[in-house]
C-alpha positions in Angstrom: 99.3 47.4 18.8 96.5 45.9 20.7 96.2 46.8 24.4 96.1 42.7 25.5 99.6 42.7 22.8 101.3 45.8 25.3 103.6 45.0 27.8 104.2 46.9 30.8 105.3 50.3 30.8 108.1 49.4 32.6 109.3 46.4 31.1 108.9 48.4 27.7 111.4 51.1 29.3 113.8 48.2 29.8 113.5 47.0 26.6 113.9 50.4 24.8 117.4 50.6 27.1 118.7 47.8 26.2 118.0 48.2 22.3 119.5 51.4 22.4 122.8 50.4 25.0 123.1 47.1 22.5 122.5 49.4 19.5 125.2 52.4 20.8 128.1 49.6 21.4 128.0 48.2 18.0 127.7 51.3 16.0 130.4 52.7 17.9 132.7 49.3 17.0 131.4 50.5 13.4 132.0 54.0 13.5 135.8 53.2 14.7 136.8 51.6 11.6 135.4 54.1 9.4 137.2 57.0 11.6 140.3 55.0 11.3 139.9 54.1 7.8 139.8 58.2 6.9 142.5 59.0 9.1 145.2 56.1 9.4 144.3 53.4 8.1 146.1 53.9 4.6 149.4 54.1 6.4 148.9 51.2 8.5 147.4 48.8 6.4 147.6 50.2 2.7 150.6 51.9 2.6 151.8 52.6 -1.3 154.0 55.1 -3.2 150.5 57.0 -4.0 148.2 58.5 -1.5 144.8 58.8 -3.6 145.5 54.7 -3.7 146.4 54.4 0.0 143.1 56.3 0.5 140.8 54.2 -1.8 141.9 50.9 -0.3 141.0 51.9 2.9 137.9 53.8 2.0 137.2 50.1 -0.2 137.8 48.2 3.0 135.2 50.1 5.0 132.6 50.0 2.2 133.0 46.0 2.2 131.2 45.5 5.7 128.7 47.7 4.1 128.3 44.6 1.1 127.9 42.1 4.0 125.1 43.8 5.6 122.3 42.4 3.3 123.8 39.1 4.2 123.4 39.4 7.9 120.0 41.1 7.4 118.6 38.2 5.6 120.0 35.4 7.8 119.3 36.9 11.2 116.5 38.4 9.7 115.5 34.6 9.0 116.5 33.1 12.3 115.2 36.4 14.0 111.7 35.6 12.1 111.5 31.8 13.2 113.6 31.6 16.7 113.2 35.2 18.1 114.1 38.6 18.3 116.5 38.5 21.6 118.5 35.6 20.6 119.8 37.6 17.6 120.3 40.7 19.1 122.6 38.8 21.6 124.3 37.1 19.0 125.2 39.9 16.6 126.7 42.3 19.7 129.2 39.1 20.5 130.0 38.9 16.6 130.6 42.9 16.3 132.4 43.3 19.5 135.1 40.5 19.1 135.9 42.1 15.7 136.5 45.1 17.2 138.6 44.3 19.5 140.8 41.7 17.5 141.1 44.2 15.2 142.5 46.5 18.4 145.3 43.3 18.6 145.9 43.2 14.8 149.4 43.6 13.6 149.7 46.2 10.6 151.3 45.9 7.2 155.3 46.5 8.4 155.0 43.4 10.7 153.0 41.1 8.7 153.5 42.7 5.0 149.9 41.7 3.2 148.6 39.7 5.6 147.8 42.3 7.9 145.2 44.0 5.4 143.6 40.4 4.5 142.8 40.0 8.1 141.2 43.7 8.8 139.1 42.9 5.7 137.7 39.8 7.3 136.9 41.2 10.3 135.2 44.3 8.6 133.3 41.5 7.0 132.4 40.4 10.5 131.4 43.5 11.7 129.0 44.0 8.4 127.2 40.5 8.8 126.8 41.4 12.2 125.5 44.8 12.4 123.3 43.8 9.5 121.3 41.7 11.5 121.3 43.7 14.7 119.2 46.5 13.5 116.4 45.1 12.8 116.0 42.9 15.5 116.6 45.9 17.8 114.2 48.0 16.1 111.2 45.6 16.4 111.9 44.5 20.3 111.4 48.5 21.0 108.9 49.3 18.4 106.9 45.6 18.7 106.9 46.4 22.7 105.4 49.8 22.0 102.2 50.9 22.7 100.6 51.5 19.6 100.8 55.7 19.7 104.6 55.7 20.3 105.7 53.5 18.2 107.8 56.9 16.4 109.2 57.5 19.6 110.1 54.1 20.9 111.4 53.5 17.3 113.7 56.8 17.6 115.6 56.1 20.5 117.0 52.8 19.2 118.2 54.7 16.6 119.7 57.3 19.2 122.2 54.6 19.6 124.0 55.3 16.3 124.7 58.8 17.2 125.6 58.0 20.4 128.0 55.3 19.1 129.0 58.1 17.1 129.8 60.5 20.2 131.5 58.0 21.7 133.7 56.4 19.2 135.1 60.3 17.6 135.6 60.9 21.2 137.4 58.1 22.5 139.0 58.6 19.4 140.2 62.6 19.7 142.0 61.4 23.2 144.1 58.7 21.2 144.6 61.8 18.7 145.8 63.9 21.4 149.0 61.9 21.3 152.4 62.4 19.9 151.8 61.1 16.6 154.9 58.9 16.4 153.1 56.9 19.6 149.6 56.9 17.4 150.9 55.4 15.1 152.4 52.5 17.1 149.7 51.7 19.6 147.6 54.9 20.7 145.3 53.9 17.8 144.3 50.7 19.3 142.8 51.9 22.4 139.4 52.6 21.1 139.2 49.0 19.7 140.5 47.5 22.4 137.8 49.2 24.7 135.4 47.7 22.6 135.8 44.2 25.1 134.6 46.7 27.5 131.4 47.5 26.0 130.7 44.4 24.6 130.9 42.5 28.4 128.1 45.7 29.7 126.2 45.1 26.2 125.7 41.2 26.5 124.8 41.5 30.4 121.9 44.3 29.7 120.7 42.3 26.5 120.6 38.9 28.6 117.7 41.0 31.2 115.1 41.9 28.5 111.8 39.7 27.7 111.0 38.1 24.2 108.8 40.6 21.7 105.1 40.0 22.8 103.7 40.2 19.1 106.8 37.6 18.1 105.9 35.6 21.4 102.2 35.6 20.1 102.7 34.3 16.6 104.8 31.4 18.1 102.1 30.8 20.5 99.7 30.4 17.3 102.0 28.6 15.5 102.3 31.6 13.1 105.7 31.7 12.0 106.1 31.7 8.6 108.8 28.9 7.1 111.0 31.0 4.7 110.3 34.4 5.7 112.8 36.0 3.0 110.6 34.1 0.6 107.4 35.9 1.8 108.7 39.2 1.5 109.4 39.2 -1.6 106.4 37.7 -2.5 104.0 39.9 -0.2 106.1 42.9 0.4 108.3 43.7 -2.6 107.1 47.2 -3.2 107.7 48.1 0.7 111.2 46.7 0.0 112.1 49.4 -3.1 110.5 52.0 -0.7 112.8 51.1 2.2 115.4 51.3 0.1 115.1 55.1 -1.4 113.8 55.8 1.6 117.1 55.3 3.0 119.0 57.3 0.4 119.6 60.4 1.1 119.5 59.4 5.0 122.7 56.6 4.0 124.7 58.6 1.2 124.4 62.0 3.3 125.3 60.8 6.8 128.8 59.0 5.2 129.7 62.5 3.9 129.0 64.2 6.6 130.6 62.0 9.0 133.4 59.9 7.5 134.2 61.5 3.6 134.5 65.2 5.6 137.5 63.9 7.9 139.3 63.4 4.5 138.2 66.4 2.7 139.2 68.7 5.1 142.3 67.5 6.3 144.1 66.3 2.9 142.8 69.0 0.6 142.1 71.9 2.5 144.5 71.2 5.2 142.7 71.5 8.5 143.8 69.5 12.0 141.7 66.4 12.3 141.1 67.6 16.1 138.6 70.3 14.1 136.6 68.2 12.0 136.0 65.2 15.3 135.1 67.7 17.1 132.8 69.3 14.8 131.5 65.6 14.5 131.3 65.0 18.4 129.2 68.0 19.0 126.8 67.4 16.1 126.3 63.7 17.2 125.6 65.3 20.5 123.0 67.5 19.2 121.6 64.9 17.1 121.3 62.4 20.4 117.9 65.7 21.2 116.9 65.9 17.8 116.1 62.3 16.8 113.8 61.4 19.6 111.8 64.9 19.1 111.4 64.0 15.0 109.9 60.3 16.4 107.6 62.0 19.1 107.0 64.8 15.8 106.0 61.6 13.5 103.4 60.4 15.9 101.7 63.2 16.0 101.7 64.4 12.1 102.9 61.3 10.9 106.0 59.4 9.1 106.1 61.0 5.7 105.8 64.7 6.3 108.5 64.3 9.1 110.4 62.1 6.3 110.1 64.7 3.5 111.3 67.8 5.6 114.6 66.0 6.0 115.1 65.0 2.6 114.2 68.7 1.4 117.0 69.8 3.9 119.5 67.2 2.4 119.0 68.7 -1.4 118.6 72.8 -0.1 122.1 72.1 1.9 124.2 69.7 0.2 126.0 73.0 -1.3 126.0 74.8 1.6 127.4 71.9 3.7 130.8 72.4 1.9 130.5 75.9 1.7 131.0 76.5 5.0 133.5 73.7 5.6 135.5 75.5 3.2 135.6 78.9 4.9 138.3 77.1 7.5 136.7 78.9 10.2 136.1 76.4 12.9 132.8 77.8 14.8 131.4 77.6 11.0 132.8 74.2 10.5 131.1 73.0 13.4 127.8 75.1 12.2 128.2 73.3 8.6 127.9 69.3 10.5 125.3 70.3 13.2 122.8 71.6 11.2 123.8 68.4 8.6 122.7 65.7 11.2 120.0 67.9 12.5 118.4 67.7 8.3 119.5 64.1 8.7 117.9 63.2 12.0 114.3 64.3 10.1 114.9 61.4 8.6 116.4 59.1 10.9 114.1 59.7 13.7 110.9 58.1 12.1 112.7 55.8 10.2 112.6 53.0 12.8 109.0 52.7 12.9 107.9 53.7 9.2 110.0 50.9 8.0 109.2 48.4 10.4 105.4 49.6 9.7 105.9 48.1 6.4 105.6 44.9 6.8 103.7 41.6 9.0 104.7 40.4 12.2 106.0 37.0 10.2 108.2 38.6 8.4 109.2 42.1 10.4 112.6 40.8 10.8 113.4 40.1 7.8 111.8 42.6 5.5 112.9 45.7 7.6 116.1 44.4 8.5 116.4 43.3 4.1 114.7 46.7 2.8 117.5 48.3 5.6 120.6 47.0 4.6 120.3 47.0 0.8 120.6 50.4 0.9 124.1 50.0 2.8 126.1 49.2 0.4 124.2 51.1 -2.7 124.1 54.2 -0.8 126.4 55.1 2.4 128.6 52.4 1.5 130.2 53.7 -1.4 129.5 57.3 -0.4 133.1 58.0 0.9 134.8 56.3 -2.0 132.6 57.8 -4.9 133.3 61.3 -3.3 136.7 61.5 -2.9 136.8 60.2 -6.5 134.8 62.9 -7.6 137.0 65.5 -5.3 139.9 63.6 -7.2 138.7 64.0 -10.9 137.4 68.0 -10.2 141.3 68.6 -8.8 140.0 69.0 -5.3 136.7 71.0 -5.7 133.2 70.2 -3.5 130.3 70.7 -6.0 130.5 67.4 -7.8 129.8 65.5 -4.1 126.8 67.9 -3.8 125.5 67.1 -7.0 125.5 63.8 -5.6 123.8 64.0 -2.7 121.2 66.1 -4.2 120.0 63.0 -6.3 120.6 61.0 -3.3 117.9 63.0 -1.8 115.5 63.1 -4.9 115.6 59.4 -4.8 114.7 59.7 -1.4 112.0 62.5 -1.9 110.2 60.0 -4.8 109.9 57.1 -2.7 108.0 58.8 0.5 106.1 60.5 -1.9 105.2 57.2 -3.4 104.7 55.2 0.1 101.7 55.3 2.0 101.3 56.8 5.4 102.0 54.1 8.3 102.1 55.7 11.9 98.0 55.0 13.1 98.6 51.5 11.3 97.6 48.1 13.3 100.9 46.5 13.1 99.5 43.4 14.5 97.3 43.0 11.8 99.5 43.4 8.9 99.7 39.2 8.5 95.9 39.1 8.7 95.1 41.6 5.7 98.3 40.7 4.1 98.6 44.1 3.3 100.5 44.6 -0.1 102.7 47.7 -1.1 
């Protein structure tokens, strides 16, 4: 980024904040649902005479908000690309944190027979449409604010917010679990949801304080906005699209494994309290809150890729190992088995912010990353949970089928950084003016 293009230091420390406060709140309303959809979920909402149906439906209703993020990425992407960055990001928070907490409110299947699973999958939709449009947008106010040397760095702790929404939601979530499970059941479920009005009202206030993306603010200013930017990036940018997206395998398919399909494995087929496995989840998203920031300050220095492939290698050398220790049923090993899972993943999620938002023009930023983002969701981490537990279901309750999985999820992964070109000591203000092609 050009030095007359940098803000402040201190305005870009606000700005970072608030991307990752904004970005912590709605991946927690995200992460909720998918906690909820491995552990009650099917009795609430999709009860039936068979459990491995129960499950499905639930695990189906989760991967449907995945299906809708595309959708948001392209039309906030779009609006994002034309009005501006902060107006989105204030608009997809309000969208994912009334969803949350209406589905806190939402009466289950006993009261309201099948409307009650009609209405959670609409508001799973919401939540999809919104948090597709809410990364990118946050992304590209902290890495487009940047000075042009930290751009891994700045990019990384936006995406600290996801394991942070993490930490909190499977927290929030073991208190409601310390209940008697008759009063779970009933209402102790709701709380986290209904916290989520909570978070939203701090969210919108911190969002409302930050400044407009200078680099955004300087197309506008030159009348540089281009008029269909999902048009342009597909015209300009298609091969940095297909990278985003293996690039985002392994990192997608992995992280759903490790952190929503586990809570099922462990407690239906090998018979372990939930308590283990959330905690073995809270402590890893702790862990990972250090290690993502470290990979982005590690990518500015030896770049996006090398940072990129490590994790990736990781993913294929322990997607055996992951379950092999899981299925000890020894708890400190349990907890060993999702720690050093996140810290693999968090090689690749660190530097992911920036390398993908390095991909593409300041006309188009929005859109592209936001587009190349969230077509991976529902191709990769969406379906994750419910192509595993099928594949648990057809071995009769055995691991190494989901392994295989992952290991071409990473493979995928591995090809396409192999294939991209190195973007960390790029000019990302000049990307429009070379119309750089990938």
């Amino acid at each position: 980024m050009s030095d007359e293009l940098s803000p402040p230091r201190p305005r870009v420390g606000r700005v970072v904040l608030a991307s990752f406060v904004g970005t912590m709140i709605e991946w927690y309303d995200f992460f909720l649902y998918g906690t909820a959809a491995a552990l009650v979920f099917d009795r609430l909402f999709f009860p039936s005479d068979d459990e491995f149906v129960s499950r499905m439906a639930a695990f189906g209703s989760f991967a449907l908000g995945f299906f809708m993020r595309p959708l948001g990425g392209v039309v906030f992407g779009h609006f994002g690309d034309r009005i501006g960055r902060k107006a989105m990001l204030i608009t997809t928070l309000l969208m994912m944190g009334m969803a949350t907490f209406l589905i806190g409110v939402l009466p289950t299947y006993n009261t309201i027979g099948v409307a009650a699973p009609c209405i959670l999958i609409l508001l799973r939709l919401v939540q999809g449409l919104g948090v597709g449009g809410e990364w990118g947008g946050a992304v590209l106010m902290a890495v487009e604010h940047g000075h042009a040397g930290k751009r891994g760095f700045y990019g990384s702790c936006v995406q600290m917010g996801v394991p942070a929404g993490l930490l909190l939601a499977t927290g929030v979530f073991s208190i409601s679990l310390s209940l008697p499970e008759e009063q779970f059941l009933r209402w102790g479920w709701r709380v986290p949801f209904l916290l989520g009005i909570v978070l939203l009202a701090v969210g919108m206030f911190i969002r409302f304080q930050v400044f407009e993306s200078p680099l955004f603010a300087e197309s506008q200013k030159k009348n540089d906005v281009s008029p269909m930017p999902i048009l342009e990036v597909f015209s300009k940018y298609r091969r940095s699209v297909f990278l985003a997206i293996g690039a985002r395998f392994a990192e997608n398919v992995c992280f759903y494994i490790f952190t929503v399909f586990v809570l099922t494995y462990a407690t239906d087929y090998l018979q372990l309290p939930k308590q283990t496995i959330l905690n073995g989840i809270w402590i890893a998203a702790a862990v990972q809150i250090v290690v993502i920031p470290l990979s982005g300050i590690l990518s500015d220095r030896v770049g996006r890729r090398p940072v990129y492939l490590a994790g990736a290698v990781f993913m294929f050398v322990f997607a055996f190992p992951f379950f092999w220790l899981i299925e000890t049923q020894q708890t400190l090993l349990i907890w060993l088995s999702i720690v050093l899972a996140l810290v693999g993943h968090s090689l690749m999620y660190g530097p992911q912010a920036a390398f993908l938002s390095e991909l593409f023009g300041t006309r188009v930023r929005y859109s592209g990353a936001s587009v190349g983002y969230q077509l991976a969701s529902p191709l990769a981490g969406g379906i994750a949970p419910m192509i595993a537990a099928a594949l648990v279901e057809w071995s009769g309750g055995a691991s190494w089928p989901v392994s295989v999985y992952m290991m071409i999820a990473a493979i995928v992964t591995l090809l396409s950084i192999i294939l991209a070109t190195e973007t960390a000591h790029s000019d990302i203000s000049d990307l429009d003016h070379t119309s750089r092609r990938r």
